[in-house]
C-alpha positions in Angstrom: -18.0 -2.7 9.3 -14.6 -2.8 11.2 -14.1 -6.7 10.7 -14.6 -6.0 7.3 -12.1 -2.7 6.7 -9.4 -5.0 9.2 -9.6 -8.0 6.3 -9.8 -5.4 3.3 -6.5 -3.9 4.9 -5.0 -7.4 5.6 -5.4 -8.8 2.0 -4.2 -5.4 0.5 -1.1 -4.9 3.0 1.5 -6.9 1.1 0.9 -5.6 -1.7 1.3 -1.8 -0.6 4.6 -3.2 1.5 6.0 -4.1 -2.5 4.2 -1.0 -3.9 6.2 0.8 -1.3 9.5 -1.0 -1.7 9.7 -0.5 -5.7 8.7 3.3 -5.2 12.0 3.3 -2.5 14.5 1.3 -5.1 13.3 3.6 -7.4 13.8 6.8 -5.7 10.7 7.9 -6.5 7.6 9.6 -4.3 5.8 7.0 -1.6 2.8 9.2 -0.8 2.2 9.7 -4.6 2.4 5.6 -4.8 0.1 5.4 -1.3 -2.7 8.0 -2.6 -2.1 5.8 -6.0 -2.9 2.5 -4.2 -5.9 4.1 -2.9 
């Protein structure tokens, strides 16, 4: 169960790292973009 959440969490993590930088740039609300990610 682990081994799989670890590789879910490593295929996803880039994209939340660009989800999180375009929310920055564009001022806007990076737990609203997290909980939309999720």
């Amino acid at each position: 169960m682990w081994n799989e959440i670890v590789v879910f969490l490593h295929n996803v993590k880039n994209e939340i790292m660009v989800i999180l930088l375009i929310f920055r740039v564009l001022d806007a609300d990076v737990p609203h973009g997290i909980f939309f990610v999720m």
